[in-house]
PQR file with spaces between the fields and no chain letter, atoms N, CA, C, O and H, PARSE charges and radii, in Angstrom:
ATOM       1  N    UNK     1     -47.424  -60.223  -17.453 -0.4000 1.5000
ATOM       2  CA   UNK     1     -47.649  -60.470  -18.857 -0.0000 2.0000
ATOM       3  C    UNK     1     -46.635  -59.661  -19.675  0.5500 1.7000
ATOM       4  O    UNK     1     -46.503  -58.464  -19.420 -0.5500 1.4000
ATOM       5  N    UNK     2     -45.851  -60.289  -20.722 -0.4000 1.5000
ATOM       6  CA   UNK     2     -45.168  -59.745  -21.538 -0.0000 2.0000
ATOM       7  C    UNK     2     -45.859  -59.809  -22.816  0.5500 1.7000
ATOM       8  O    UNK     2     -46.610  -60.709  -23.191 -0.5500 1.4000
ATOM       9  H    UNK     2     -45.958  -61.262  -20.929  0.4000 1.0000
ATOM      10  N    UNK     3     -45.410  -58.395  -23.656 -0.4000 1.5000
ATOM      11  CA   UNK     3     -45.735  -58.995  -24.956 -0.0000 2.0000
ATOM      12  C    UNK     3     -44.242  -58.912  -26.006  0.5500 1.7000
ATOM      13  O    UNK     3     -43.218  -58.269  -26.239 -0.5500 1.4000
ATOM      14  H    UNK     3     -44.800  -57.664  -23.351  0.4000 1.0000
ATOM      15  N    UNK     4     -44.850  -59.801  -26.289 -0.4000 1.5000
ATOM      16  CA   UNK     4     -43.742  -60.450  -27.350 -0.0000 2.0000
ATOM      17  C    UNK     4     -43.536  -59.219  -28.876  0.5500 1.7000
ATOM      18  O    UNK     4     -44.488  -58.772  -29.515 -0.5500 1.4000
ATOM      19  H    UNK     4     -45.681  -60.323  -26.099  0.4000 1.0000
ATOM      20  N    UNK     5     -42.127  -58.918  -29.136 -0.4000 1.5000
ATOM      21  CA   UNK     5     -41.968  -57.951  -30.579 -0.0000 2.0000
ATOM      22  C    UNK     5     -41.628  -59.134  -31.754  0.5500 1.7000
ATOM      23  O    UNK     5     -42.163  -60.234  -31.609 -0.5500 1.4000
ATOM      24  H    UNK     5     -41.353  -59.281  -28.617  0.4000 1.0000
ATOM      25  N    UNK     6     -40.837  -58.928  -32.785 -0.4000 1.5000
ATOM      26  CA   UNK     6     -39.847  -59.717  -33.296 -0.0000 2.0000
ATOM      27  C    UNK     6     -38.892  -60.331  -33.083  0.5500 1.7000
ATOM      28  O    UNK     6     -38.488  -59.878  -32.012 -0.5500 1.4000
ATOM      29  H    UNK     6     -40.403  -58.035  -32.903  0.4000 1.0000
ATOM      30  N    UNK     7     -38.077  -61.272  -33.472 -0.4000 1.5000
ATOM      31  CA   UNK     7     -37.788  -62.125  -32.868 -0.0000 2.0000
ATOM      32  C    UNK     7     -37.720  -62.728  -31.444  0.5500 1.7000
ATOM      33  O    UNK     7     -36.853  -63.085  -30.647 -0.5500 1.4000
ATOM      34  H    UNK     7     -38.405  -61.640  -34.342  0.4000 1.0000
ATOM      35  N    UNK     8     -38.495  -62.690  -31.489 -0.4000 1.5000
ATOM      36  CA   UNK     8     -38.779  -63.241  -29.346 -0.0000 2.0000
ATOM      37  C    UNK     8     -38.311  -62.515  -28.463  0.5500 1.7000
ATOM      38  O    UNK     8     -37.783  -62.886  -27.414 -0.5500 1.4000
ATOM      39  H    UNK     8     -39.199  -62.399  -32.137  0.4000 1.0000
ATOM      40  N    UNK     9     -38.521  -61.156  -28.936 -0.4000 1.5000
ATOM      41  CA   UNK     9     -37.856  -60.267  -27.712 -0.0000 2.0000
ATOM      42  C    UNK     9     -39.079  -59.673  -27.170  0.5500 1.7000
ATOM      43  O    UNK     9     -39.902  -59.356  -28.030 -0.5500 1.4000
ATOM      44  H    UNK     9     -38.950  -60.855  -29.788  0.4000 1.0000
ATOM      45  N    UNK    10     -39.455  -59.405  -25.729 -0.4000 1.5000
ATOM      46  CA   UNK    10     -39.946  -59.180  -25.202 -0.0000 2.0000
ATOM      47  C    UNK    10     -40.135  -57.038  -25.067  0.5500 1.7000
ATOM      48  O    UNK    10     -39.286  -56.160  -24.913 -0.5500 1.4000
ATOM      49  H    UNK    10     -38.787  -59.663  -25.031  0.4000 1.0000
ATOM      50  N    UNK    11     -41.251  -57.006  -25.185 -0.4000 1.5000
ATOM      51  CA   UNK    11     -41.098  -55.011  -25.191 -0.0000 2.0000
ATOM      52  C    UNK    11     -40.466  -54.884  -24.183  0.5500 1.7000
ATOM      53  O    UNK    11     -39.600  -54.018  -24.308 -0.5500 1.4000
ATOM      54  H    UNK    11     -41.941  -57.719  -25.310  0.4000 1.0000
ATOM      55  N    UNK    12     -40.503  -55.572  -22.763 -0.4000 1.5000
ATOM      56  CA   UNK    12     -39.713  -55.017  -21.622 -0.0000 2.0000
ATOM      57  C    UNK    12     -38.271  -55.307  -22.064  0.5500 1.7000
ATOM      58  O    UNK    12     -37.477  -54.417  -21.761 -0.5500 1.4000
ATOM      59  H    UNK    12     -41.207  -56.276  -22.661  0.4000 1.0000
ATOM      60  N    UNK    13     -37.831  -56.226  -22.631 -0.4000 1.5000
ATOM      61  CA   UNK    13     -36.403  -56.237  -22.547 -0.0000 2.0000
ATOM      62  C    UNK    13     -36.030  -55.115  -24.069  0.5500 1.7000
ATOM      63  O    UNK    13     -35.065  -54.384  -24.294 -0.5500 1.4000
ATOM      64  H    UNK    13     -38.476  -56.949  -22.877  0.4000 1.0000
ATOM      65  N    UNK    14     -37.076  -55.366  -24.748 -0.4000 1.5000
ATOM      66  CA   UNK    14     -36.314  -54.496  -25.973 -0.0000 2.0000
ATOM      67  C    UNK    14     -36.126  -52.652  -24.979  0.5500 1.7000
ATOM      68  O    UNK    14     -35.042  -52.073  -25.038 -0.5500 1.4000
ATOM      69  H    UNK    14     -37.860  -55.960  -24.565  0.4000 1.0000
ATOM      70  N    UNK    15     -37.069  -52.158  -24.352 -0.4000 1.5000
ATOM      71  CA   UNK    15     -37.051  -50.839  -24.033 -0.0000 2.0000
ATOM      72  C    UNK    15     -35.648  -51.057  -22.588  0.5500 1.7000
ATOM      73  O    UNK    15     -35.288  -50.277  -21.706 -0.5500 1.4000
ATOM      74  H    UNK    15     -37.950  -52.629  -24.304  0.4000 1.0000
ATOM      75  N    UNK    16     -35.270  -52.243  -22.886 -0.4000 1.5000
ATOM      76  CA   UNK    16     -34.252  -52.399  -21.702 -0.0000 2.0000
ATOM      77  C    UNK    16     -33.116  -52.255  -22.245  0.5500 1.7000
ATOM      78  O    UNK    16     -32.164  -51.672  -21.727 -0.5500 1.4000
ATOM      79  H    UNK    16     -35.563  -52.877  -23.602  0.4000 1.0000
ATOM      80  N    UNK    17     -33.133  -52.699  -23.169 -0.4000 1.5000
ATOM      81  CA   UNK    17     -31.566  -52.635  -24.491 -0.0000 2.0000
ATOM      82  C    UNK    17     -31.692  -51.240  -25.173  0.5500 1.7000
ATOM      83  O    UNK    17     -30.830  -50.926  -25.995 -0.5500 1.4000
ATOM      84  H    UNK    17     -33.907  -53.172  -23.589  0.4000 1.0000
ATOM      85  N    UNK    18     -32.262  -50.760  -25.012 -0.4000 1.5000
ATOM      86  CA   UNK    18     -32.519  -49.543  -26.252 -0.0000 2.0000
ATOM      87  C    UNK    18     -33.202  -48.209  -25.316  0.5500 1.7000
ATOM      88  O    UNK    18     -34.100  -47.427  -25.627 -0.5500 1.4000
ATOM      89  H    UNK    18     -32.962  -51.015  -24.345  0.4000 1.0000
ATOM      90  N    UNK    19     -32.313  -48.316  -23.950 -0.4000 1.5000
ATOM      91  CA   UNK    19     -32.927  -47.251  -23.032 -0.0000 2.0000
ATOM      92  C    UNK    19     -32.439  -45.976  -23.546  0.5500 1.7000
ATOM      93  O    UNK    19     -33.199  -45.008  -23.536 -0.5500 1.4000
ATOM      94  H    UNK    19     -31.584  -48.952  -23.697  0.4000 1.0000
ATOM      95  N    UNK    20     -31.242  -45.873  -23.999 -0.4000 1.5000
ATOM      96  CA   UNK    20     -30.577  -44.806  -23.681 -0.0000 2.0000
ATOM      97  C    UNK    20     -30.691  -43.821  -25.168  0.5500 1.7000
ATOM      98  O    UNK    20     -30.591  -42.608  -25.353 -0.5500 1.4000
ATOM      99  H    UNK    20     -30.624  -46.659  -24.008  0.4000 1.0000
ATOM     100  N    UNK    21     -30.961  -45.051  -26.142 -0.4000 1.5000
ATOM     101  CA   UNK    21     -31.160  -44.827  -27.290 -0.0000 2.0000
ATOM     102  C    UNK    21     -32.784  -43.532  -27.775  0.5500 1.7000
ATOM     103  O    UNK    21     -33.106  -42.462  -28.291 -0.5500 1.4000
ATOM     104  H    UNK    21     -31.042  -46.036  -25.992  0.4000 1.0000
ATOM     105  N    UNK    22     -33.287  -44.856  -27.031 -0.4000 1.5000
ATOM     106  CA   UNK    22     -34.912  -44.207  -26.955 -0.0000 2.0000
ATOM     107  C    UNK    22     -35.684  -42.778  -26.237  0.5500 1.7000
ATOM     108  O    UNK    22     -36.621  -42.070  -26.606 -0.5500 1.4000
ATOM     109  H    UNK    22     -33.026  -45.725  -26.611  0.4000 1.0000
ATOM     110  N    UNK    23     -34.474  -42.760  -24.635 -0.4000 1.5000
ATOM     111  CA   UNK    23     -34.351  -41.199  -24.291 -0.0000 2.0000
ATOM     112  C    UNK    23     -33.982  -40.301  -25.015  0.5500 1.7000
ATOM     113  O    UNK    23     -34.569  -39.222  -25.089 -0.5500 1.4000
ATOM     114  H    UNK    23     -33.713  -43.335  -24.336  0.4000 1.0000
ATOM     115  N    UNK    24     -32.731  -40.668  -25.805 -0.4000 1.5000
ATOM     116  CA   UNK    24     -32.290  -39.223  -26.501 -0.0000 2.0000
ATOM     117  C    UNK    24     -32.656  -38.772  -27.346  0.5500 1.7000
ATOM     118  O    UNK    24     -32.462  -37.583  -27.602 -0.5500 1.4000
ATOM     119  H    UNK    24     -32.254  -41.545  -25.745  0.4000 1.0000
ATOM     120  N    UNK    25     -33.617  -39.938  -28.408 -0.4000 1.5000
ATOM     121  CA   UNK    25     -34.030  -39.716  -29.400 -0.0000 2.0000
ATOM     122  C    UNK    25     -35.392  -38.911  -29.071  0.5500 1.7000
ATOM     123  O    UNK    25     -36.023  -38.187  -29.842 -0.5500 1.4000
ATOM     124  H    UNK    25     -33.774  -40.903  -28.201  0.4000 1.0000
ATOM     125  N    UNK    26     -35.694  -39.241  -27.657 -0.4000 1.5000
ATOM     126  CA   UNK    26     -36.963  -38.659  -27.011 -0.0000 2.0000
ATOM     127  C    UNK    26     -36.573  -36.650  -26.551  0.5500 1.7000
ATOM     128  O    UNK    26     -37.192  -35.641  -26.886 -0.5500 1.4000
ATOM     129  H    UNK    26     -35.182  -39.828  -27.031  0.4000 1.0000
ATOM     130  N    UNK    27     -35.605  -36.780  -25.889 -0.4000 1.5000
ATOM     131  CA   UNK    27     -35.273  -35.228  -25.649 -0.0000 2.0000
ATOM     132  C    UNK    27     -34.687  -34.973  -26.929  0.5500 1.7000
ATOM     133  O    UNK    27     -34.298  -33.811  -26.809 -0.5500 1.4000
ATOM     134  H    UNK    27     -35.102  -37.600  -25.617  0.4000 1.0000
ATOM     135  N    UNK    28     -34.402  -35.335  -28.026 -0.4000 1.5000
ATOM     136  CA   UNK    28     -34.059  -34.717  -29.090 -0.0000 2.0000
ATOM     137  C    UNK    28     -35.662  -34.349  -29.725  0.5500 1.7000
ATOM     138  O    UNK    28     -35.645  -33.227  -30.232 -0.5500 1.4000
ATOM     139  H    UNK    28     -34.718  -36.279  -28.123  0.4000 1.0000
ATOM     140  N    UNK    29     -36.518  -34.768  -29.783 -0.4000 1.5000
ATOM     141  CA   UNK    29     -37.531  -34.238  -30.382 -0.0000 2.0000
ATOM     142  C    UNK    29     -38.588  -33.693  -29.581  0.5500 1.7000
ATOM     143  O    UNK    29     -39.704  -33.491  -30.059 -0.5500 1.4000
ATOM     144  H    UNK    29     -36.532  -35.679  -29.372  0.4000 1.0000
ATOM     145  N    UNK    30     -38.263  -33.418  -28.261 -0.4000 1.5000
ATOM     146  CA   UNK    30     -38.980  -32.170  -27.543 -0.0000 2.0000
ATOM     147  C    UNK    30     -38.578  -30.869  -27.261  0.5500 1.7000
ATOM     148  O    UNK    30     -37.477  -30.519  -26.835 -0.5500 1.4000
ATOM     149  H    UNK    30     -37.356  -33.583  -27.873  0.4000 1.0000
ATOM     150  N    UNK    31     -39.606  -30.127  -27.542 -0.4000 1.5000
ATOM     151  CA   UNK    31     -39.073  -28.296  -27.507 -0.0000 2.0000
ATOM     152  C    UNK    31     -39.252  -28.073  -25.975  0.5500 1.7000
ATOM     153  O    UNK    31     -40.210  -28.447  -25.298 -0.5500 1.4000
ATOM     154  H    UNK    31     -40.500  -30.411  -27.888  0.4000 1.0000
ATOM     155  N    UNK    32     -38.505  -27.613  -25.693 -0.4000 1.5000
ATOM     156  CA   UNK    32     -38.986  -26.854  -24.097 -0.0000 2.0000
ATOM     157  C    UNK    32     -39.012  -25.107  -24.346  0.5500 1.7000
ATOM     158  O    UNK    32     -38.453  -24.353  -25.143 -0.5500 1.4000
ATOM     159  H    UNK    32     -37.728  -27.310  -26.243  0.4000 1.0000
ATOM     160  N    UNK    33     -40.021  -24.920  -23.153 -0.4000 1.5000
ATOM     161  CA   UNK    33     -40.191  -23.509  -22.866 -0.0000 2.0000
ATOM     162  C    UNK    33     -39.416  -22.888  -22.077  0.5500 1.7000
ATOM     163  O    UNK    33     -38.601  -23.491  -21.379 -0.5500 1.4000
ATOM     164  H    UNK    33     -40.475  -25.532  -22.505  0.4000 1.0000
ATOM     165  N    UNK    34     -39.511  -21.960  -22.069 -0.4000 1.5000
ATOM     166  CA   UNK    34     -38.178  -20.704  -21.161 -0.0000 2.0000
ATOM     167  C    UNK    34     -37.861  -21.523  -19.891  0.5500 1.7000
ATOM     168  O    UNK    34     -36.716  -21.573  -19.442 -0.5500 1.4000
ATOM     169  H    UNK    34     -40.173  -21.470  -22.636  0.4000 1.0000
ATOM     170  N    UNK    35     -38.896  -22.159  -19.329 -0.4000 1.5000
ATOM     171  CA   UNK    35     -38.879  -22.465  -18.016 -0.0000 2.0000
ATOM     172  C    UNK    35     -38.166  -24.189  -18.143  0.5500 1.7000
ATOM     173  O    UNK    35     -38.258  -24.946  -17.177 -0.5500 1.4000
ATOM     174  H    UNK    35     -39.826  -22.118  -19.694  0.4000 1.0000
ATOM     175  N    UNK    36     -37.879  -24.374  -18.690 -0.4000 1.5000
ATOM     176  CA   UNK    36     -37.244  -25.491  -19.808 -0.0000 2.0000
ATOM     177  C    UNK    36     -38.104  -26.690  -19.202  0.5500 1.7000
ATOM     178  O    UNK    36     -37.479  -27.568  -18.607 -0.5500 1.4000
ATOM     179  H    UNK    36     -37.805  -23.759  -19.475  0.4000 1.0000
ATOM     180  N    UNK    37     -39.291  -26.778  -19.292 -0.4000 1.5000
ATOM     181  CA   UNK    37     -40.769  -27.547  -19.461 -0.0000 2.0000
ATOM     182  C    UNK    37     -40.698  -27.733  -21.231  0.5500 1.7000
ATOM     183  O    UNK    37     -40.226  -27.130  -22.195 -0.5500 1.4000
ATOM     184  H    UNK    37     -39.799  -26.064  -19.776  0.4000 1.0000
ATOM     185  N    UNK    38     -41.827  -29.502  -20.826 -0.4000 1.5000
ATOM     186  CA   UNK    38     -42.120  -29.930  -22.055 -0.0000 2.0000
ATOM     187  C    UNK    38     -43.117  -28.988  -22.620  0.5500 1.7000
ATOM     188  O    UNK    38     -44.018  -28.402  -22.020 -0.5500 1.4000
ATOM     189  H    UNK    38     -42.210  -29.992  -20.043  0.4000 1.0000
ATOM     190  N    UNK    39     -42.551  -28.904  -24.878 -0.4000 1.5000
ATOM     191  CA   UNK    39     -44.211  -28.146  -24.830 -0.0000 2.0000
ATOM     192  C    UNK    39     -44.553  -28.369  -25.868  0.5500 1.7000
ATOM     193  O    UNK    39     -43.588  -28.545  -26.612 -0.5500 1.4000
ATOM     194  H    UNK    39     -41.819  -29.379  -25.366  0.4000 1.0000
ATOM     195  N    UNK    40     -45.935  -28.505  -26.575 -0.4000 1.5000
ATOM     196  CA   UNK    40     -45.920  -28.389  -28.107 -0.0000 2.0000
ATOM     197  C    UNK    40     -46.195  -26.876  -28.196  0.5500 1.7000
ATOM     198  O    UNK    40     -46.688  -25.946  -27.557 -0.5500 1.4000
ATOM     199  H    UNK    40     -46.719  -28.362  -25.970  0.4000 1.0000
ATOM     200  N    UNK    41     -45.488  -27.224  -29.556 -0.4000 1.5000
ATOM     201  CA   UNK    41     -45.430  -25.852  -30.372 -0.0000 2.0000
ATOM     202  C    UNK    41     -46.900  -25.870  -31.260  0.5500 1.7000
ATOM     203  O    UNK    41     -47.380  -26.876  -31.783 -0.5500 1.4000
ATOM     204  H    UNK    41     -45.088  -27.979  -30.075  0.4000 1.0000
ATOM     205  N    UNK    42     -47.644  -24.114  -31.297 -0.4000 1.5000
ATOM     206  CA   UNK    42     -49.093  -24.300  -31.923 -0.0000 2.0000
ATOM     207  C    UNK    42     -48.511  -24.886  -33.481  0.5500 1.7000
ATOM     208  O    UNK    42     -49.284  -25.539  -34.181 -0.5500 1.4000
ATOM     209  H    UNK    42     -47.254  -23.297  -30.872  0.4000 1.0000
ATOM     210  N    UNK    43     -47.632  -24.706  -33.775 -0.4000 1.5000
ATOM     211  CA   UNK    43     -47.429  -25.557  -35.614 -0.0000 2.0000
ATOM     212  C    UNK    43     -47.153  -26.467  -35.418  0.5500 1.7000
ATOM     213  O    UNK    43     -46.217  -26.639  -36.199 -0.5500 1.4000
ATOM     214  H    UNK    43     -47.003  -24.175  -33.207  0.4000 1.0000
ATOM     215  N    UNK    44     -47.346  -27.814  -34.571 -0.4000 1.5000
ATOM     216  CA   UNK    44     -46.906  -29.107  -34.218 -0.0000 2.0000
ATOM     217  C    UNK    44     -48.290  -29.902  -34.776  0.5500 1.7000
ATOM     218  O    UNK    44     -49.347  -29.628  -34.208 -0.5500 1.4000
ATOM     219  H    UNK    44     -48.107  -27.674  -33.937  0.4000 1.0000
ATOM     220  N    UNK    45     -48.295  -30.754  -35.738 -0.4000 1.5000
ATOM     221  CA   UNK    45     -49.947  -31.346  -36.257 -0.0000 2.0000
ATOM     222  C    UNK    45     -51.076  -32.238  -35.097  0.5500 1.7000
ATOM     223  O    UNK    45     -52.160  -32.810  -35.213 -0.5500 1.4000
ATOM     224  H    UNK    45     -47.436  -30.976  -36.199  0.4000 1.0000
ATOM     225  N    UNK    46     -50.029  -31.939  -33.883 -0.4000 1.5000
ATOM     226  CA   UNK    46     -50.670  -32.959  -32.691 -0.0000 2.0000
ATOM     227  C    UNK    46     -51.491  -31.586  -31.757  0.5500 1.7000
ATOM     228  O    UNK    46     -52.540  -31.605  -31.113 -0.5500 1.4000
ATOM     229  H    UNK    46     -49.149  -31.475  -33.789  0.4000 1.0000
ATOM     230  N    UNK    47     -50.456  -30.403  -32.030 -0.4000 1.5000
ATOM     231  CA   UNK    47     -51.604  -29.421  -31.205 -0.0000 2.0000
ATOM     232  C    UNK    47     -52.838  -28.925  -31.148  0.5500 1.7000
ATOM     233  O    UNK    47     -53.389  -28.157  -30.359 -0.5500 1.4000
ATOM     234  H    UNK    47     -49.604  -30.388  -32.553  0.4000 1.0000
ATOM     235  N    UNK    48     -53.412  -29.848  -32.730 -0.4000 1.5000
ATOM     236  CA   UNK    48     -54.960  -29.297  -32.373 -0.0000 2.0000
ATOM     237  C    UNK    48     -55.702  -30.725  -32.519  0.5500 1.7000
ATOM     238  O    UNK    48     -56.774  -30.888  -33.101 -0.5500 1.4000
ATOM     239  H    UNK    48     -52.964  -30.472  -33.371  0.4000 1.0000
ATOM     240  N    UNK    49     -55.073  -31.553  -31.996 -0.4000 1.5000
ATOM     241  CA   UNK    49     -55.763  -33.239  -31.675 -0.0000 2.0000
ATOM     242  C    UNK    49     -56.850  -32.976  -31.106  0.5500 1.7000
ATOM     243  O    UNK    49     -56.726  -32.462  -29.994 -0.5500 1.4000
ATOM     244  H    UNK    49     -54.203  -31.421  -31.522  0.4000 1.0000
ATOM     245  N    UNK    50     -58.257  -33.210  -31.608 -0.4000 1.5000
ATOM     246  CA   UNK    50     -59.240  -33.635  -30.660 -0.0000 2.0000
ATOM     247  C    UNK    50     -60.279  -34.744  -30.927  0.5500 1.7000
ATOM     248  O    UNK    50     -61.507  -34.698  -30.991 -0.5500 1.4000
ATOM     249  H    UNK    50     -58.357  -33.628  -32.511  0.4000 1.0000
ATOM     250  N    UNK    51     -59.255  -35.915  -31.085 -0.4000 1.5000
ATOM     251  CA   UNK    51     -59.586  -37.227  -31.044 -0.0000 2.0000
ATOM     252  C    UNK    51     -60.558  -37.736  -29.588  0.5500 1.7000
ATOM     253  O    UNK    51     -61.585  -38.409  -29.507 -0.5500 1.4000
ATOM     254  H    UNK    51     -58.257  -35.952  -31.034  0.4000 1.0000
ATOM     255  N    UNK    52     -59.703  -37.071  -28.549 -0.4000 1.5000
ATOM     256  CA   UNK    52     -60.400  -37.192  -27.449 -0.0000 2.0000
ATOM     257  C    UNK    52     -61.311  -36.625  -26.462  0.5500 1.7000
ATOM     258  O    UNK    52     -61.470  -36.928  -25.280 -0.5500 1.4000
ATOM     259  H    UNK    52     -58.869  -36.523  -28.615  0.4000 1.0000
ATOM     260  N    UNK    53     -62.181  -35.263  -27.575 -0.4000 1.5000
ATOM     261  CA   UNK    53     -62.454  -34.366  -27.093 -0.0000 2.0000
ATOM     262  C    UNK    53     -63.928  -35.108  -26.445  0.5500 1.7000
ATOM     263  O    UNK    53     -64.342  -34.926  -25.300 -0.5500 1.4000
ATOM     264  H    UNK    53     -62.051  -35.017  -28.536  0.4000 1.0000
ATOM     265  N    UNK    54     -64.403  -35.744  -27.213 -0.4000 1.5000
ATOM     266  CA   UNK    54     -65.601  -36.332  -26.855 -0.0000 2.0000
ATOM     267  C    UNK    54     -65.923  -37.283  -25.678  0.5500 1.7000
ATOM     268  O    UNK    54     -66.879  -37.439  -24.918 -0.5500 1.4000
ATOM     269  H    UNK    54     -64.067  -35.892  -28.143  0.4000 1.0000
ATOM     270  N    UNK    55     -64.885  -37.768  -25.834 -0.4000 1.5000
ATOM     271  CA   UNK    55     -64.796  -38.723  -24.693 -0.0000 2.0000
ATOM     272  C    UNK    55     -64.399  -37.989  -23.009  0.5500 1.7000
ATOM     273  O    UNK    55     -64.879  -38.497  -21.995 -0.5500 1.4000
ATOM     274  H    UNK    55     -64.109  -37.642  -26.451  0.4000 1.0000
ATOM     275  N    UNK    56     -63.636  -36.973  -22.960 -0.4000 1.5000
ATOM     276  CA   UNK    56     -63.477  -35.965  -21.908 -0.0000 2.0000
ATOM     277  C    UNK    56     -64.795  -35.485  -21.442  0.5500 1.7000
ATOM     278  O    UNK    56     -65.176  -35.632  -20.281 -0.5500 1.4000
ATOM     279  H    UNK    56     -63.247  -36.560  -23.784  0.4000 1.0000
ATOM     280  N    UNK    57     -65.582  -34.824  -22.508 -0.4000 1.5000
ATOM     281  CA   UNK    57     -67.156  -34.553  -22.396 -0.0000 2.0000
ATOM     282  C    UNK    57     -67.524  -35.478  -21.668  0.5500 1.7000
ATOM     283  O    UNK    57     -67.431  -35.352  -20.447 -0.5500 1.4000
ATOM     284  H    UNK    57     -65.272  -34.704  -23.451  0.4000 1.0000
ATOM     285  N    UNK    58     -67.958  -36.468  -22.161 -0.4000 1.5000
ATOM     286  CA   UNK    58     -68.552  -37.832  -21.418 -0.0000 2.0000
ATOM     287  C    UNK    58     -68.367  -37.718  -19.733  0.5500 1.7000
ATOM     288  O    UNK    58     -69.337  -37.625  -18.980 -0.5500 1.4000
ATOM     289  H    UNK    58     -68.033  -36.571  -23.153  0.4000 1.0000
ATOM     290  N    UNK    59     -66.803  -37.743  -19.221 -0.4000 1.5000
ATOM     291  CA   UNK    59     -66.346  -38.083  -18.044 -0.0000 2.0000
ATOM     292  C    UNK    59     -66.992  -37.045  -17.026  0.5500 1.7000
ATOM     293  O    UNK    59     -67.082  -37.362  -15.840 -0.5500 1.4000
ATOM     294  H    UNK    59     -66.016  -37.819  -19.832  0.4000 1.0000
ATOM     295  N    UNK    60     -67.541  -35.535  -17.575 -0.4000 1.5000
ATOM     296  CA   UNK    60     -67.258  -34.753  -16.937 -0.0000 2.0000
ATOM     297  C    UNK    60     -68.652  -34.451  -16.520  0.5500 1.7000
ATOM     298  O    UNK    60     -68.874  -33.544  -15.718 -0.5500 1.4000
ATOM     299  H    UNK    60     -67.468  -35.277  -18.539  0.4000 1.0000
């Protein structure tokens, strides 16, 4: 199953045209730690997400 973006391009082929684009723009906006690992930073607005805290509860 594909899904279809704008003009009839397919997400697999768009992330196929726009690989190299989409990595760098990807290691350009990750911090790494000493150990040069991915990391958020505690002032990042995603580090105190707990959208999914409830649902973890549930599983456990």
């Amino acid at each position: 199953m594909s899904v279809t973006l704008i003009d009839n391009i397919s997400f697999k082929d768009f992330l196929k045209q726009n690989k190299d684009l989409i990595y760098n723009l990807a290691r350009k906006n990750t911090k790494l730690n000493l150990e040069n690992k991915p990391m958020i930073s505690k002032d990042d607005a995603w580090f105190y997400e707990d959208e999914w805290d409830e649902h973890f509860k549930k599983d456990k």
